[in-house]
C-alpha positions in Angstrom: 84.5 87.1 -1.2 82.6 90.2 -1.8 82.3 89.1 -5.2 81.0 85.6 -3.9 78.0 87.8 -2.1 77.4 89.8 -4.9 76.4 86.9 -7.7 74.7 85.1 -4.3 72.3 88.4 -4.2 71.5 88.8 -7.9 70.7 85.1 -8.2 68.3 85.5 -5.0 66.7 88.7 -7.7 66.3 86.3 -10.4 64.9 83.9 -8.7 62.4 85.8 -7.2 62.0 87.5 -10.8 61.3 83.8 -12.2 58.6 82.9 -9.3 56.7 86.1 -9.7 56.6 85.5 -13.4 55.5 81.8 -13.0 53.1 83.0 -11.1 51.5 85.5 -13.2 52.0 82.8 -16.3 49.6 80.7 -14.3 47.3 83.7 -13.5 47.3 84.3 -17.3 46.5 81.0 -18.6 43.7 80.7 -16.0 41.8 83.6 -17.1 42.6 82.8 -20.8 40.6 79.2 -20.0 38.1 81.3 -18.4 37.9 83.8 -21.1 37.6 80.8 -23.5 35.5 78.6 -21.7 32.5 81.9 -21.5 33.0 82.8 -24.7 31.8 78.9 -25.8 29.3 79.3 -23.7 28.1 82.4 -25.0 28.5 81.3 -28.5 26.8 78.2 -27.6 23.8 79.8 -26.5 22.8 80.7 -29.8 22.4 77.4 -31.0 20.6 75.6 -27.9 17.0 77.2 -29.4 16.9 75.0 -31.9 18.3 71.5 -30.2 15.4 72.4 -27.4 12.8 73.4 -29.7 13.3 70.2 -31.9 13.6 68.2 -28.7 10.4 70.3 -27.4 8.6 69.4 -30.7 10.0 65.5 -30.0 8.7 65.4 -26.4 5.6 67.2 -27.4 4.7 64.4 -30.0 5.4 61.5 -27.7 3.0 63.7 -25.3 0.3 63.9 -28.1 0.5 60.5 -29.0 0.4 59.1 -25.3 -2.9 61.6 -24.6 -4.5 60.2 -28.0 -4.3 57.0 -26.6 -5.4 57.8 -23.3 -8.5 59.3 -25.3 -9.0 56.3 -27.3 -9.2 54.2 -24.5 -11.4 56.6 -22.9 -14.1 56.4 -25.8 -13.7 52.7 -26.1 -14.7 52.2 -22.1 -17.8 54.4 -23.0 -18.6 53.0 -26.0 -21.5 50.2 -25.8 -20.0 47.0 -26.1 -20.1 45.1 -29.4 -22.5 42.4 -27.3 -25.0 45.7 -26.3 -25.0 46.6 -29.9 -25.5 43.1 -31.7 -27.3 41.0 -29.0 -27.7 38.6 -31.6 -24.1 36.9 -31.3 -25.1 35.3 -27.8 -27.0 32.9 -29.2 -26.5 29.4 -29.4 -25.9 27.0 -32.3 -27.4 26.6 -35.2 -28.4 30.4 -34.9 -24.3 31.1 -34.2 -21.2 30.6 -34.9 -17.3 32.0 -34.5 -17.3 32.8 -38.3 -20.5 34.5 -38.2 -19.2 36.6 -35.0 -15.7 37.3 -37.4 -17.8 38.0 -40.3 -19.0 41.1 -37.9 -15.9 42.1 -36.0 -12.9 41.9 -38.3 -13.1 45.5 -38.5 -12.4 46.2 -35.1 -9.5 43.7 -35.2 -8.2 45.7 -37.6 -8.6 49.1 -35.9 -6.9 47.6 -32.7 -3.9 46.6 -34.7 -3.7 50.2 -35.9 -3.9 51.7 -32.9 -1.0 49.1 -31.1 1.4 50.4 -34.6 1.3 53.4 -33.4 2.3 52.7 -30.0 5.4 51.5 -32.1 6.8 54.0 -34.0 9.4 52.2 -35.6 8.9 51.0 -39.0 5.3 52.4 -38.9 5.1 53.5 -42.7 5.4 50.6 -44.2 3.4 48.9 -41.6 0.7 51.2 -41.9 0.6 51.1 -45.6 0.0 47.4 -45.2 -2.9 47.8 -42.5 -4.7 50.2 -44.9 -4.5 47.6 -48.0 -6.2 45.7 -45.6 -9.0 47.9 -44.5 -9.5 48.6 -47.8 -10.5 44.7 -48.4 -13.2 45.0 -45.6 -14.2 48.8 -45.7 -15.0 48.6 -49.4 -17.6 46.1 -49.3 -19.2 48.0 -46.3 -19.5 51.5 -47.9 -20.9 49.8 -51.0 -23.5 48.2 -48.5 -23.9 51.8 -47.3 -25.2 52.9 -50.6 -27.2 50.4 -51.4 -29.2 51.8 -47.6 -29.0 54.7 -48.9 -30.3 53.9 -52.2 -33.0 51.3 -51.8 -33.1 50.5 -48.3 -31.5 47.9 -46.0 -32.5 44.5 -47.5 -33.7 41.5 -45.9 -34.0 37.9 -47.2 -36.5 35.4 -45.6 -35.8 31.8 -46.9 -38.8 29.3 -46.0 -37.4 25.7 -46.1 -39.1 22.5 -46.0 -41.7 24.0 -49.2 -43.5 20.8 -50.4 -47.1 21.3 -50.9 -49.4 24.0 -52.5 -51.3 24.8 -49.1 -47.9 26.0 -47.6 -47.3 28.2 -50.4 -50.1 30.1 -50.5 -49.9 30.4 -46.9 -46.4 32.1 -47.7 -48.0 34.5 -50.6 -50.1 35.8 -48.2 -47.5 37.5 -46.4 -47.7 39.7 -49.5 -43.6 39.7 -49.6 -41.0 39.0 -51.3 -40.2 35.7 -49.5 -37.5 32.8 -50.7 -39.0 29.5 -50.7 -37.0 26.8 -50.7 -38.5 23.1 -51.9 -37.5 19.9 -51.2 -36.5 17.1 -53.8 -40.0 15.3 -54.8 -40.5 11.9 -53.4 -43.2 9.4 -52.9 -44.6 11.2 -49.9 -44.6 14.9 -51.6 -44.3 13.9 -55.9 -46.0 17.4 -56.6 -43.1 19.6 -55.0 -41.0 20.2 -58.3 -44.1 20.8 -60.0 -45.5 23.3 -58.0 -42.5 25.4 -57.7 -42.6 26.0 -61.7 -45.4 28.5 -61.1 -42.9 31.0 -59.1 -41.1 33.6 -59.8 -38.5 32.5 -58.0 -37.6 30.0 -55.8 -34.7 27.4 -54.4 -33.9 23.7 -53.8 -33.4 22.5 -50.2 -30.9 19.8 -50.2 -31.3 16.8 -47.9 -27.8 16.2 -46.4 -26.8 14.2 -43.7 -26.6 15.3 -40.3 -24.9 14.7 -36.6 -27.7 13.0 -35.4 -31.5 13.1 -37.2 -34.4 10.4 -36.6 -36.0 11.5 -39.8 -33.6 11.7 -42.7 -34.9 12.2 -46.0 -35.2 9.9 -49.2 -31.7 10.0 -51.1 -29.8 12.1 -48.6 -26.6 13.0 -49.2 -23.7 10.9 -47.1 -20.3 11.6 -46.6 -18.4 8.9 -48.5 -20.8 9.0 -51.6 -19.1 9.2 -54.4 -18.6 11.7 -56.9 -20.4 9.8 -59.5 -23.5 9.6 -57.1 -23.3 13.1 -55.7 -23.0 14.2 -59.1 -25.7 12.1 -60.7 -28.0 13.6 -57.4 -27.6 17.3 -58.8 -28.4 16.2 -62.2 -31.6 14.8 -61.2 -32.5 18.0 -59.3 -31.3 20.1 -62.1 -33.6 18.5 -64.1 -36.5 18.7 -62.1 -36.0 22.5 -61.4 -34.5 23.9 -64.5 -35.2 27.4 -63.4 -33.1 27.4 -59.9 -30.6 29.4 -59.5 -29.8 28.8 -55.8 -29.8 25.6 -53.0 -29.1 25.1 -49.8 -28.9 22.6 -47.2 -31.4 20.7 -45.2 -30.0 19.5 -42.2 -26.3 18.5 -43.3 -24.0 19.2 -40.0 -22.0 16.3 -40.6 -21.8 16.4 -44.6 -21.2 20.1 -44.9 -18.2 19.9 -42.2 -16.6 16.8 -44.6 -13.8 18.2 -47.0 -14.2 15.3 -49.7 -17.5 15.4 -49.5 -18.4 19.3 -50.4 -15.5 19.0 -52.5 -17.4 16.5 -54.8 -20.6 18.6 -53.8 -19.5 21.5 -55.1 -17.9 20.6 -58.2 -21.2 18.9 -59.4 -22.8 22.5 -58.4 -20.5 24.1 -60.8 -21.5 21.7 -63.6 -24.7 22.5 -63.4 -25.0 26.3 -62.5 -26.4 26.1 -58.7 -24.8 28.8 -55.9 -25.1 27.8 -52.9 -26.0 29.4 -49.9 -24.8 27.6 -46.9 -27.7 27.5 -43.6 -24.9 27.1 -41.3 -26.3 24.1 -39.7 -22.5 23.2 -37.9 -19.8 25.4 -36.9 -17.6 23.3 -38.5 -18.6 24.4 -42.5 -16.2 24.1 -44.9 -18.7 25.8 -47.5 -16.7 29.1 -47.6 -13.6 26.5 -48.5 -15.1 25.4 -51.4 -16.9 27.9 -52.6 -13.5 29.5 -53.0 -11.6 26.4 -54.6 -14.3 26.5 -57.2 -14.7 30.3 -57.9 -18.6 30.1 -57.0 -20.2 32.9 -54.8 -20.3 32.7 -51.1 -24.0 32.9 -49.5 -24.4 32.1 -45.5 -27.8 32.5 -43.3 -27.6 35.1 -40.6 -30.2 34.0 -38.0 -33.1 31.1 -37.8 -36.1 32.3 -36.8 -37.9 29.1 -35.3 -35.7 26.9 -33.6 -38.7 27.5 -30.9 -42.1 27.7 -32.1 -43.1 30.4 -29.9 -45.0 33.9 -31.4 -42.4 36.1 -28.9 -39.2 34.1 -29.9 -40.0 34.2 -33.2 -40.5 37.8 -33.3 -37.1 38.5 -31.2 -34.8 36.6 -33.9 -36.8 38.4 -36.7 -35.9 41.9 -34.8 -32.6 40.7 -35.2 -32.5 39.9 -38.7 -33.4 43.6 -39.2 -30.7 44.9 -36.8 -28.4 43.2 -39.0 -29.3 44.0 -42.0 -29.5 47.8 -40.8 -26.3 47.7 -39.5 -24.3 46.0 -42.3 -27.0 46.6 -45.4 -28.4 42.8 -45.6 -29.1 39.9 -43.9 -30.8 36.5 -44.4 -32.9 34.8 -42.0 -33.9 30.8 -42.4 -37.8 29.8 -41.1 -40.0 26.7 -41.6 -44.3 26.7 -43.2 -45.1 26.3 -39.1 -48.1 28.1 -39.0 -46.7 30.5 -36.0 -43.8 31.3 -38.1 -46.0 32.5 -40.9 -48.5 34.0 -38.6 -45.4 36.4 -36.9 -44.5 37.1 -40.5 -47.7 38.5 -41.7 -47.9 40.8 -38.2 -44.7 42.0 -38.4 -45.4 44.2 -41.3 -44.9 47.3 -39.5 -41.1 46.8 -38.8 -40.4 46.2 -42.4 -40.9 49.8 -43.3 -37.7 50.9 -43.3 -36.0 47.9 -45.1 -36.8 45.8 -48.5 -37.7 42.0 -48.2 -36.4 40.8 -51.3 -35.5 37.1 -52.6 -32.2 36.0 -52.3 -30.8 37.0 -55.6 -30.8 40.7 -54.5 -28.9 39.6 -51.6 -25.2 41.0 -52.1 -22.9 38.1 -53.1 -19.3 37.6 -51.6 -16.0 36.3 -52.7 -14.3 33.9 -50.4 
């Protein structure tokens, strides 16, 4: 019995031995996670620098970017509008079109695309390196424009349609300028014109072509669904009455030059026998520029008419303008009529052509579709 109580009371010991060394087991591997867990921490530490300086420099970009933006936005709000600086695109038909108004604005296009790439950061080398190819295609011509201002002066070229009779052109000399005249086809009621255009240094054919609606076509106007034999037979005769013309251009000729066969046969006769042709953007709807590429011939368009109102102070606004565009991209070309108020504001302007050369049409830069 006593030996019963005895193993009783050293089992109770070991028991209590075995509980207090659980205990302190636990207490052990507690502060051994905590022990652990700061060292990691500590050693951590010297590593976060760089993770929150490379995020910093991330953030910081994204920031930069974001304020760039807000900047360009900024600018463009206080920038004049392209309407305030070219007034000239208001204008109604024949004296505008949308091509005309691209012609003057793709570059801005262009820039706007740039600036919505970056906005998109993703894939933006390759993107970028496209967009510049393509700013390249428009820049180019522009700088080149730039040194020809800075070389000889923005240059403007007057074209004087509807030439026909001797008076009319020595009204035009008077002007004492370089000034494109451009002569109509002889017929019975002006035989001379041909002949009186042989005298000139230089000078261009005005085609007769048919038009949207026109109470007073000319003799042997061109119509859509002539034929190529007659269109080309047409450019032969005119070839052989002006064997010195370089360049032609349209009289009238809304409704032919917007007709695909029909410049298509126009310009393939103009090839044969050496004519560029310089379109007076008579319709919105021109498919000159389509042709002109087809057929690998220089592209010429008119910037502005001066006389669709035979008024002294219209006149004089839409010459202003001629010279606001040639200023701004290095040339232009402005279409008038022998009226005598055009040819009167012409002589009286000479004042705002001190700062520019009036030169014929053959100095005028020429374009590649």
């Amino acid at each position: 019995m006593a030996q019963k109580r005895k193993i009783k009371r050293t089992h109770k010991v070991k028991t209590k031995k075995n509980k207090k060394f659980n205990r302190q087991k636990t207490v052990n591997l507690v502060l051994s996670f905590l022990v652990i867990s700061l060292i990691t921490t500590i050693a951590s530490y010297f590593y976060l620098p760089n993770n929150v300086k490379s995020n910093d420099s991330k953030n910081n970009l994204i920031s930069n970017i974001q304020q760039d933006y807000k900047q360009y936005n900024k600018n463009k709000q206080e920038t004049p509008t392209y309407e305030e600086k070219a007034p000239f695109i208001t204008e109604k038909f024949e004296e505008y079109t949308k091509e005309l108004e691209q012609d003057y604005t793709n570059v801005e296009e262009i820039k706007q695309d740039i600036i919505n790439i970056i906005k998109n950061t993703k894939k933006i080398e390759p993107i970028v390196t496209q967009k510049i190819e393509e700013i390249k295609e428009v820049i180019i011509p522009k700088e080149q424009a730039k040194i020809e201002i800075i070389n000889n002066k923005p240059k403007l070229a007057i074209i004087i349609d509807d030439v026909t009779l001797q008076s009319q052109v020595n009204n035009i000399q008077k002007i004492n300028h370089n000034i494109t005249m451009s002569f109509m086809p002889p017929i019975k009621t002006h035989k001379n014109s041909a002949k009186i255009a042989q005298d000139l240094d230089f000078y261009m054919v005005h085609f007769p072509m048919q038009a949207t609606s026109f109470k007073f076509e000319e003799t042997h106007t061109l119509h859509i669904g002539d034929s190529y034999e007659k269109i080309e037979k047409r450019v032969k005769k005119v070839r052989e009455w002006y064997p010195n013309a370089k360049y032609t251009n349209n009289h009238t000729g809304s409704r032919f030059t917007a007709h695909d066969e029909s410049m298509d046969y126009f310009y393939r006769a103009l090839k044969k026998y050496n004519f560029i042709f310089l379109d007076s953007r008579t319709t919105p709807k021109t498919v000159s520029k389509k042709y002109a590429k087809k057929y690998d011939l220089p592209f010429l368009a008119r910037n502005i008419f001066l006389d669709n109102k035979q008024d002294y102070q219209y006149i004089l606004g839409q010459l202003k303008k001629s010279i606001k565009i040639a200023k701004k991209s290095g040339y232009a070309i402005a279409i008038g009529h022998p009226h005598k108020i055009t040819l009167k504001v012409l002589k009286e302007a000479e004042p705002l052509f001190k700062d520019l050369n009036l030169v014929y049409v053959n100095k005028i830069p020429h374009t590649n579709p």
